[in-house]
C-alpha positions in Angstrom: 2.8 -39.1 22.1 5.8 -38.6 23.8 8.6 -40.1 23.1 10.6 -43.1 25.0 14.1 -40.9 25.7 14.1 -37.7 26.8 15.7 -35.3 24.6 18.4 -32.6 25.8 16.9 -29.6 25.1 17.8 -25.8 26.7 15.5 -24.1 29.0 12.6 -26.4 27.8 14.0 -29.5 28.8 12.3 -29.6 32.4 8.8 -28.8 30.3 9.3 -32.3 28.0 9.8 -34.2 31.1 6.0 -34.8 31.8 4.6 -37.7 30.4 8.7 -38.8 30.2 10.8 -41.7 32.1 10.1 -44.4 32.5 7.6 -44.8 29.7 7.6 -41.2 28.5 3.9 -41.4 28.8 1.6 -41.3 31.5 3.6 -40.2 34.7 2.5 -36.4 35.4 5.9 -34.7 37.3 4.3 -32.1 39.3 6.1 -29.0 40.7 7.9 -28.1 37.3 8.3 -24.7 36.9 5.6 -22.3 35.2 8.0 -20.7 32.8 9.3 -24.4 32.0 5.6 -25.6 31.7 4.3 -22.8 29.6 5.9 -22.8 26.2 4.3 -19.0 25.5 6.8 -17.9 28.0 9.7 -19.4 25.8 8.7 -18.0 22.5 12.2 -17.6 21.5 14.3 -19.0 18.5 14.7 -22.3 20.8 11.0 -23.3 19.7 11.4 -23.6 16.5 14.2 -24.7 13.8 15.9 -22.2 11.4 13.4 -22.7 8.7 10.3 -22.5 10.5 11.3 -19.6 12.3 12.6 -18.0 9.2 9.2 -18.5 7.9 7.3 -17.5 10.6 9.3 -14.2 10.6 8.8 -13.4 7.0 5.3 -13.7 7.0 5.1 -12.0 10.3 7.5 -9.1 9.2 8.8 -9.6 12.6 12.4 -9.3 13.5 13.6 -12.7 15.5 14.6 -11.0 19.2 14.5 -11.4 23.0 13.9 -7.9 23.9 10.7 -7.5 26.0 9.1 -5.2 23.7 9.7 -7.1 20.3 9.0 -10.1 22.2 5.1 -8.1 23.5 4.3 -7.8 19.9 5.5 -11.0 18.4 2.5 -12.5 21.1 0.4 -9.8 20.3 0.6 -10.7 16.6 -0.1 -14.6 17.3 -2.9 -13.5 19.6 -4.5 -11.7 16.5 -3.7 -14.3 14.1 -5.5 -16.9 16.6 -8.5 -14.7 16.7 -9.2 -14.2 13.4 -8.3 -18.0 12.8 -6.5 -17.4 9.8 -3.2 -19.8 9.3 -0.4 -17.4 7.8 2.7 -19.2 8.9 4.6 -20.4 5.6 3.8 -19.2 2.3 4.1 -22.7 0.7 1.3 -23.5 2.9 -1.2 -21.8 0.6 -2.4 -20.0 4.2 -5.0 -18.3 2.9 -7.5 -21.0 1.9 -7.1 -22.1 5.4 -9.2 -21.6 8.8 -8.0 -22.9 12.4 -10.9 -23.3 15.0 -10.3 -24.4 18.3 -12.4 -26.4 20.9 -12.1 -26.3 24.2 -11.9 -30.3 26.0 -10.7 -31.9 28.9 -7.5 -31.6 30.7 -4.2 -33.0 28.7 -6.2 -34.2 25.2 -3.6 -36.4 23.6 -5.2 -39.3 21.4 -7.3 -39.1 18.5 -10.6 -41.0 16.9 -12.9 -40.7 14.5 -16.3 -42.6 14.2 -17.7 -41.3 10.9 -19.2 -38.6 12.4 -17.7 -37.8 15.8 -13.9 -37.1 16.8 -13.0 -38.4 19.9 -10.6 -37.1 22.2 -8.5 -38.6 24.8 -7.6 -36.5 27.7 -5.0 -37.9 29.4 -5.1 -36.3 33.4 -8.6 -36.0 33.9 -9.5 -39.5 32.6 -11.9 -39.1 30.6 -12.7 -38.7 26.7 -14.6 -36.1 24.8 -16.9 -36.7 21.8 -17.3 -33.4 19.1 -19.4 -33.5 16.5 -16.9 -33.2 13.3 -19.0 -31.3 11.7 -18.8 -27.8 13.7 -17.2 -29.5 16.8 -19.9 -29.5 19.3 -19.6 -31.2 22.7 -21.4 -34.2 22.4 -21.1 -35.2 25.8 -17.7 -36.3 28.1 -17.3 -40.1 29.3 -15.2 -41.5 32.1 -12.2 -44.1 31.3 -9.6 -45.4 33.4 -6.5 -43.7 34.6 -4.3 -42.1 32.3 -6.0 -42.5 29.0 -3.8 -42.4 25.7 -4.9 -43.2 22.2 -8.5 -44.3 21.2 -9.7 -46.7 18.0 -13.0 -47.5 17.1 -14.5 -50.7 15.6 -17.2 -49.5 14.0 -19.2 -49.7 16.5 -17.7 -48.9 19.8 -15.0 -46.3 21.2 -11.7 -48.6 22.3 -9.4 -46.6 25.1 -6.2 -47.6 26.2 -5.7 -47.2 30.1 -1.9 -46.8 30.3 -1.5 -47.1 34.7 -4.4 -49.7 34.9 -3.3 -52.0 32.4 -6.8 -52.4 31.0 -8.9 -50.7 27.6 -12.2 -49.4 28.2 -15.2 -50.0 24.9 -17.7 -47.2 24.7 -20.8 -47.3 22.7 -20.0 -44.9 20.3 -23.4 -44.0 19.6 -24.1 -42.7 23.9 -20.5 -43.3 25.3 -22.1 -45.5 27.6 -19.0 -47.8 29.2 -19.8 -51.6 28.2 -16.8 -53.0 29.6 -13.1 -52.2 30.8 -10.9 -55.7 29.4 -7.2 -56.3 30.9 -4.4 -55.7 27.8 -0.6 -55.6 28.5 1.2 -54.0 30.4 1.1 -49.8 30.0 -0.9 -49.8 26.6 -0.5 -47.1 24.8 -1.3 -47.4 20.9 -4.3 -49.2 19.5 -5.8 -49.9 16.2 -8.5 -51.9 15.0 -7.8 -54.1 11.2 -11.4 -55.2 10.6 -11.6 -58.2 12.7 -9.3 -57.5 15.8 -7.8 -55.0 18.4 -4.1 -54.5 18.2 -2.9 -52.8 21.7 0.9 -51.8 22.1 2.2 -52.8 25.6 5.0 -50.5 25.9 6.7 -51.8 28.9 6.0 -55.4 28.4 7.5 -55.2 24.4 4.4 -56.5 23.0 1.4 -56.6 21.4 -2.2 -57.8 22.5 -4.5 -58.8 19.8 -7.9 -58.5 21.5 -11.4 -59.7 20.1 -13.7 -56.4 20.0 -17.4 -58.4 20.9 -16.3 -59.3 24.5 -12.8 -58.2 24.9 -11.1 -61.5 25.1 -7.2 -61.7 24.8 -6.7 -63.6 21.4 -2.5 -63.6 21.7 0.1 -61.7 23.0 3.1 -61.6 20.4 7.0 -59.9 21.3 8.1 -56.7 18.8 10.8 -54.1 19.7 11.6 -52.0 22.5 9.0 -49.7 24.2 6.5 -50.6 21.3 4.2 -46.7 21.4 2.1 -46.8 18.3 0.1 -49.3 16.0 -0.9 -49.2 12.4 -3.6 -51.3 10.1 -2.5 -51.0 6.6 -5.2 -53.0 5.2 -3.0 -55.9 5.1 -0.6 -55.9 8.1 0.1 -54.5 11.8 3.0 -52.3 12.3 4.3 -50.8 15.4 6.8 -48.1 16.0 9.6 -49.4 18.6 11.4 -46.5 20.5 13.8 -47.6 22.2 15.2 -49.8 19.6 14.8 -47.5 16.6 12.8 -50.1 14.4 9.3 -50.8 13.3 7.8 -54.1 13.5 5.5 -55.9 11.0 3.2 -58.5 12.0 0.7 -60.6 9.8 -2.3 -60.1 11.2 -3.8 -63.9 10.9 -1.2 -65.3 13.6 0.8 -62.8 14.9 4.3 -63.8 12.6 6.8 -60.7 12.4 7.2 -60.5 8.7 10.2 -58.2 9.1 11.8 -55.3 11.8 13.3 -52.3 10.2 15.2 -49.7 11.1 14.5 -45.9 11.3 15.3 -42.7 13.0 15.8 -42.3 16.4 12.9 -42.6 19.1 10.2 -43.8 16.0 6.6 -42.6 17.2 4.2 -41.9 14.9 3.6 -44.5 12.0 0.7 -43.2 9.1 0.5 -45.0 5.2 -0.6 -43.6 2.4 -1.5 -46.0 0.3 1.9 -47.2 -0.9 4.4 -46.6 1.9 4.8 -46.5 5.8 5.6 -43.1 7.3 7.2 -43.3 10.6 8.3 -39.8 12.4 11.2 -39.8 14.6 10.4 -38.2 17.8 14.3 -38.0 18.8 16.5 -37.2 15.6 14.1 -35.4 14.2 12.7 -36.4 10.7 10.5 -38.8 9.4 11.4 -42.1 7.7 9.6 -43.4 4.4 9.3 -47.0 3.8 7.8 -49.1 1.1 4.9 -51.4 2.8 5.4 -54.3 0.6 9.1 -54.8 1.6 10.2 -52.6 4.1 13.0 -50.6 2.4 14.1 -47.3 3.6 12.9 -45.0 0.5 14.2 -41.9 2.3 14.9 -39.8 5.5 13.6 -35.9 5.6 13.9 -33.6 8.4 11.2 -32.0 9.6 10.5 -29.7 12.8 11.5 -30.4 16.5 9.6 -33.4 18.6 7.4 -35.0 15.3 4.1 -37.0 16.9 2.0 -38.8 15.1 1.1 -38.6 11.3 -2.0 -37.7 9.1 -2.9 -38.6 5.2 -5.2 -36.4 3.3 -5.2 -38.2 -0.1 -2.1 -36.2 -0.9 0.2 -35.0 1.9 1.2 -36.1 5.0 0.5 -34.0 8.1 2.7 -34.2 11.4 2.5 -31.9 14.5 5.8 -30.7 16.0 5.5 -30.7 19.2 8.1 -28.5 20.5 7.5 -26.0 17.4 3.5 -25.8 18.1 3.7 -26.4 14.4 2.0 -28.5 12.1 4.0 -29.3 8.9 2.7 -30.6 5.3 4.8 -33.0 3.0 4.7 -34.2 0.1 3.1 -38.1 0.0 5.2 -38.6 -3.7 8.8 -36.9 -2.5 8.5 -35.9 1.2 9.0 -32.4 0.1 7.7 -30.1 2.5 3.9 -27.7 1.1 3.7 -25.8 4.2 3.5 -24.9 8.1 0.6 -23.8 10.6 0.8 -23.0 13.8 -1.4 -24.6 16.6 -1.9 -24.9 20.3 0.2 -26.0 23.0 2.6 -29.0 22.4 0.7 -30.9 19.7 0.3 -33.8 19.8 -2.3 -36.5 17.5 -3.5 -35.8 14.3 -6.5 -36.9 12.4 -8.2 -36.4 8.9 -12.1 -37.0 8.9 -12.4 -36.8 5.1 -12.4 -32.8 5.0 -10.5 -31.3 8.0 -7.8 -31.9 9.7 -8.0 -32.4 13.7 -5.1 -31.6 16.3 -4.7 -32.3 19.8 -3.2 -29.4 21.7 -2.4 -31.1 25.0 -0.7 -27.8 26.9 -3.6 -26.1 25.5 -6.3 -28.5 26.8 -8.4 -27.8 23.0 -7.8 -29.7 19.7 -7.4 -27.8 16.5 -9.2 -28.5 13.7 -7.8 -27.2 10.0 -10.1 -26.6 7.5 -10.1 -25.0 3.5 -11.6 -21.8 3.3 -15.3 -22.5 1.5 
């Protein structure tokens, strides 16, 4: 998800406008530029911080330079890479026991959900979601929402979308994608998570969050956290939410809505994920992602990552966060925030998902998700 602040950037910065001011997500600019909107026509050094590209370059035995020709085969060389789907970006990244495939979805996919057995995708400007079959990613069909879709939960039963210009979530059987119902939340929802008994919807311009009841939709409270609230997070005992503008997280206790601390973080905090022991927040602005104990909320450490970090994966082991200015995802370390490894993706990454055995990716510019597998 795109951040709340736009961040100065070179000749990319009119690109990372979309989705920008005054929510950063949801508002399309049309008329921008193709060689602003198309980040394969900036593959230059700009994309991607010194270590990635150093990486990139060593494994690709290609020299880092702007002249036509070296430029020709440096796509040519990704365009082979794609097509034989094997990840050979870093060589921390263990590359070879890894496969990319790539689906083809609807216009803008952004948010991510997984039913047990189905990902679901949320494509943002053609309203609608799209349900592959996890196992070898299969269109299961393609279901109507409301306007500008963003992020997806389910229930355990149903699909949950929130509908960030109509104010509202829409609930989809999960099972048909048949629409049961379309329920008012705050205003612009964007984030939305589910802790076993409720709906948790972050109302980005209204600085809140709506705690909604999943078997008719009804609005059970409405309670204040930080600025431009974007993302929500379940840890199995507590709600957190990411606050953009005002560079803090928020927990909540679930039962009645009572902020059981605010904690700072990086700049422009997005993406939240938990691994068991501590909160994971990636900051979409400075950088670098933030660790914090769950118990307490102390700051356990900072570590940069790539440029424009969205949201953030667990495997059992690592944490996973797309870059999205880098068209990189990059492994860490759960235990030390060391960094394992990076893959390239599509287009301006975006949500990330684990199923239990493969990593999913959204690739909004690319209009497919990615999904990451071990080698058999």
């Amino acid at each position: 998800m795109k951040g709340a602040r736009t961040r100065q950037k070179t000749h990319t910065s009119v690109f990372f406008e979309r989705r920008l001011d005054p929510f950063r997500r949801g508002i399309l600019l049309e008329a921008i530029p193709q060689t602003a909107r198309n980040p394969e026509i900036s593959l230059e050094t700009t994309h991607l911080n010194p270590l990635a590209q150093g990486e990139l370059d060593a494994q690709r035995q290609v020299r880092v330079s702007s002249t036509p020709v070296e430029l020709l085969m440096r796509r040519l060389l990704v365009t082979i890479a794609v097509a034989f789907t094997l990840v050979v970006i870093s060589p921390q990244a263990n590359a070879a026991d890894a496969v990319l495939q790539n689906f083809p979805v609807g216009y803008g996919p952004i948010g991510l959900a997984f039913d047990g057995a189905n990902i679901w995708v949320v494509n943002q400007n053609d309203r609608t979601v799209t349900k592959l079959r996890a196992i070898d990613g299969a269109n299961q069909g393609t279901f109507r929402v409301g306007r500008t879709p963003l992020e997806a939960a389910y229930d355990g039963a149903n699909i949950w979308v929130t509908n960030f210009l109509d104010n509202t979530v829409t609930k989809l059987r999960a099972s048909d994608g048949a629409v049961l119902g379309t329920f008012p939340a705050g205003a612009t929802p964007t984030g939305i998570a589910f802790d076993g008994t409720s709906l948790w919807i972050a109302n980005q311009s209204a600085n809140t969050v709506t705690k909604l009841r999943p078997s008719d939709g009804t609005i059970e409270a409405t309670y204040n956290v930080g600025s431009n609230p974007v993302f929500v997070l379940f840890d199995g005992t507590n709600i957190w939410t990411t606050n953009s503008l005002s560079n803090n997280v928020t927990k909540l206790r679930p039962s009645d809505g009572t902020v059981l601390g605010t904690f700072n973080v990086g700049t422009g905090p997005e993406g939240i994920g938990f691994d068991g022991v501590h909160i994971w927040v990636s900051n979409n602005i400075s950088n670098d992602l933030t660790q914090l104990l769950a118990s307490d909320g102390t700051v356990l450490g900072t570590f940069p990552v790539g440029d424009g970090p969205q949201e953030i994966a667990f495997d059992g082991n690592n944490i996973w966060v797309p870059m999205e200015s880098d068209n990189t995802v990059w492994r860490l370390h759960a235990n030390d925030g060391r960094l394992h490894g990076q893959l390239r993706v599509g287009r301006s990454p975006q949500a990330i998902l684990y199923d239990g055995q493969s990593m999913w990716v959204s690739d909004f510019d690319s209009n497919a998700v990615t999904k990451i597998s071990r080698q058999p």
